[in-house]
C-alpha positions as CSV (number, residue, x, y, z in Angstrom):
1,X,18.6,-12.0,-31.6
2,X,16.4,-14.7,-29.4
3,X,12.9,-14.6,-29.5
4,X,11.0,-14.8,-26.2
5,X,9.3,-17.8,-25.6
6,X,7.0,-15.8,-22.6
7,X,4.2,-13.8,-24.5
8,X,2.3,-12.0,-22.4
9,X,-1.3,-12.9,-22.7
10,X,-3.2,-10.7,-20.3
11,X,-2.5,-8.7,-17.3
12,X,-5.0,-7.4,-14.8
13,X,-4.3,-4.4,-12.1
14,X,-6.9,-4.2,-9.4
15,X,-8.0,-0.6,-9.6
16,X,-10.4,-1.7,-6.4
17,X,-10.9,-5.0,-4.4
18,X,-12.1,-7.5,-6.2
19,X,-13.5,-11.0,-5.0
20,X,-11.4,-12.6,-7.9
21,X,-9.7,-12.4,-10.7
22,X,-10.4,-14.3,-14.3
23,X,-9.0,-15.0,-17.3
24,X,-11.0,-15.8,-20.1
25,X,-11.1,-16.6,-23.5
26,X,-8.0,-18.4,-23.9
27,X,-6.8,-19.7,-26.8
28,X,-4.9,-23.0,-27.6
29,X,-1.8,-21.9,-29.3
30,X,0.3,-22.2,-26.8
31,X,2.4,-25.3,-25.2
32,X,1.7,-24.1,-21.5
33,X,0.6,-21.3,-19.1
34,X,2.1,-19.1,-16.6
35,X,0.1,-17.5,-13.9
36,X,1.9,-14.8,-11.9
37,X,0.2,-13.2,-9.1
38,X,1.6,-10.4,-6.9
39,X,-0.2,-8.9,-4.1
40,X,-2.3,-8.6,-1.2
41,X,-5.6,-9.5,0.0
42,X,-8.4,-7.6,2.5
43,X,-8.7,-10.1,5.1
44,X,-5.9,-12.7,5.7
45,X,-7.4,-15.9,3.2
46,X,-6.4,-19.3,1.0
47,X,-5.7,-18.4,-2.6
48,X,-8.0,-21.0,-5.0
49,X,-8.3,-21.8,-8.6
50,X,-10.6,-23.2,-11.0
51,X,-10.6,-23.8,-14.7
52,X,-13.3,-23.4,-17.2
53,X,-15.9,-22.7,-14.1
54,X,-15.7,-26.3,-13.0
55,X,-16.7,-26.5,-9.2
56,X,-16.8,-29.8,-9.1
57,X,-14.3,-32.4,-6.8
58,X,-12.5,-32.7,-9.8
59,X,-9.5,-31.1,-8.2
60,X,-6.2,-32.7,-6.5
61,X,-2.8,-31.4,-5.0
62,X,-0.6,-32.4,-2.8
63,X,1.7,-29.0,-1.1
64,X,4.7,-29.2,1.1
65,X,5.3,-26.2,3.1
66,X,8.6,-25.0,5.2
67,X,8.6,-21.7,7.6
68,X,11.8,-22.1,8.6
69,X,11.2,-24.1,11.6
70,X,9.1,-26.9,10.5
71,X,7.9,-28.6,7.6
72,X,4.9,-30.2,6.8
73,X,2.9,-31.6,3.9
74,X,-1.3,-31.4,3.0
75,X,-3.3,-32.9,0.1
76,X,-6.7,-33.0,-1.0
77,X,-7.7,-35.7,-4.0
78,X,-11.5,-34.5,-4.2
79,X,-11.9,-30.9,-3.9
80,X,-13.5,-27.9,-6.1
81,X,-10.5,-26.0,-6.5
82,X,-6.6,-26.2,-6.8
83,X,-5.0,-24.1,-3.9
84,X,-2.7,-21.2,-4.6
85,X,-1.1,-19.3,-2.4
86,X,1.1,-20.1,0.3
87,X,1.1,-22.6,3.5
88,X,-0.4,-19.6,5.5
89,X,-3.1,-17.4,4.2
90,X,-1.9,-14.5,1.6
91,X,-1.1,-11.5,4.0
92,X,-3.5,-7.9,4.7
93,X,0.0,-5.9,4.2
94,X,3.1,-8.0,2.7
95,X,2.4,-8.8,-1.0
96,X,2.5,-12.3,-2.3
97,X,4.3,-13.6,-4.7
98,X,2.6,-16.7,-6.8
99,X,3.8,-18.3,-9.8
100,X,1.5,-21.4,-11.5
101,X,3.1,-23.3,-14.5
102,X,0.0,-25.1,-16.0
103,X,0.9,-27.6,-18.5
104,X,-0.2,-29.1,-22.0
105,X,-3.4,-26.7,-20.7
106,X,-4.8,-27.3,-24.4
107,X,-4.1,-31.2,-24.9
108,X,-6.5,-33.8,-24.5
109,X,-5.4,-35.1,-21.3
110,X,-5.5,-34.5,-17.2
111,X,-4.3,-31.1,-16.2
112,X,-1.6,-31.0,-14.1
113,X,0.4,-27.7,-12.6
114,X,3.3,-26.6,-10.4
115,X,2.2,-23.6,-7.7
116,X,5.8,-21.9,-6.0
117,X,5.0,-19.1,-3.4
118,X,7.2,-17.3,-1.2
119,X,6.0,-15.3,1.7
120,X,7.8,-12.7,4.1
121,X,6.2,-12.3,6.5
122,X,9.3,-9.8,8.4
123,X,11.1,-12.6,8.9
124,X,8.2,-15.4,9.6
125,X,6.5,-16.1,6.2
126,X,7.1,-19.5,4.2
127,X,7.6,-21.3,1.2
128,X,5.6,-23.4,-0.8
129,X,5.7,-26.0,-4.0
130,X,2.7,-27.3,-4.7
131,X,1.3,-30.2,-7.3
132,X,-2.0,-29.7,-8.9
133,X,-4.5,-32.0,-10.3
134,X,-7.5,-30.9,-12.9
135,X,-9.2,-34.2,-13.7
136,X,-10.3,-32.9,-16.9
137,X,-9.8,-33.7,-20.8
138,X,-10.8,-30.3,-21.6
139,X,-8.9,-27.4,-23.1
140,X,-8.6,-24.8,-20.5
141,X,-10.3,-21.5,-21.8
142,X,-10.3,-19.9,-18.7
143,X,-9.2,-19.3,-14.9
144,X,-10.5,-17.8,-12.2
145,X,-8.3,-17.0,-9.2
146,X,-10.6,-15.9,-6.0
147,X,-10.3,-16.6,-2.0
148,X,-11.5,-19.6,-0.3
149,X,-13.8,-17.4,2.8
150,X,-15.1,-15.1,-0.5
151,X,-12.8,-12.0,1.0
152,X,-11.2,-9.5,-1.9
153,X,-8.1,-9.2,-3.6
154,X,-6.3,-6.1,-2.5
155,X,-6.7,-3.2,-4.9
156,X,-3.1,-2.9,-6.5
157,X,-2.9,-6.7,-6.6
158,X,-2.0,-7.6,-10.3
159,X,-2.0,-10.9,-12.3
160,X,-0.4,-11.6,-15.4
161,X,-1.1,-14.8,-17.9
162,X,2.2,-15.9,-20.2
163,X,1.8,-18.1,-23.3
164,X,4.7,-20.5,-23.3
């Protein structure tokens, strides 16, 4: 028999909105990170997250972004947070889907992560890869996920952190 290589390190289910969502206490025993977030939010808003409560510019992505009829591209190479969450804001009523691989989160070097999101949005959402920057030699010990405009996570929304 295989052994998983996913171990589920924590999972949170918003029994009421919440402004965000954290992780904490993480240990180091594992290669990389898996952030999976499903869900909706109170008022239509940009996903963010920071590690280790650094809300500093220390941040960098670059996102390209497709709805079916166009495709565009955005980056940011000074800013306090790493987006998450789609090319359009994470929806009132159609849940999100938001995976974040964050690798070699416990080496001694630059963060780096890969964001993919897929929105419907009845037939109008959009899809989303973004490249993430943490300018930081720091183990990550936690993450907070929250919303740019301070709105709430839906209740029901949950998040799950994989050791991999």
């Amino acid at each position: 028999m295989a052994t998983s290589t996913f171990v589920p390190i924590a999972t949170q289910t918003l029994g009421s909105a919440a402004a965000s969502i954290t992780f904490s206490s993480i240990t180091g025993i594992y290669t990389d990170l898996r952030l999976v977030l499903t869900g909706t939010v109170s008022v239509a808003d940009v996903g963010c997250i920071q590690y280790n409560a650094d809300t500093g510019t220390n941040y960098s992505y670059t996102q390209l972004y497709g709805n079916g009829t166009t495709a565009s591209s955005a980056n940011n190479t000074t800013n306090g947070y790493i987006r998450f969450g789609g090319a359009s804001n994470m929806s009132t009523t159609i849940p999100s889907m938001i995976t974040t691989d964050i690798f070699s989160y416990a080496g001694a070097t630059n963060k780096t992560s890969l964001t993919t999101c897929a929105e419907d949005f009845n037939g109008s959402g959009d899809v989303m890869n973004l490249v993430g920057l943490w300018r930081s030699t720091a183990a990550i010990t936690s993450i907070k996920l929250y919303l740019q405009s301070g709105n709430n996570f839906a209740t029901g929304t949950i998040a799950t952190l994989w050791g991999i």
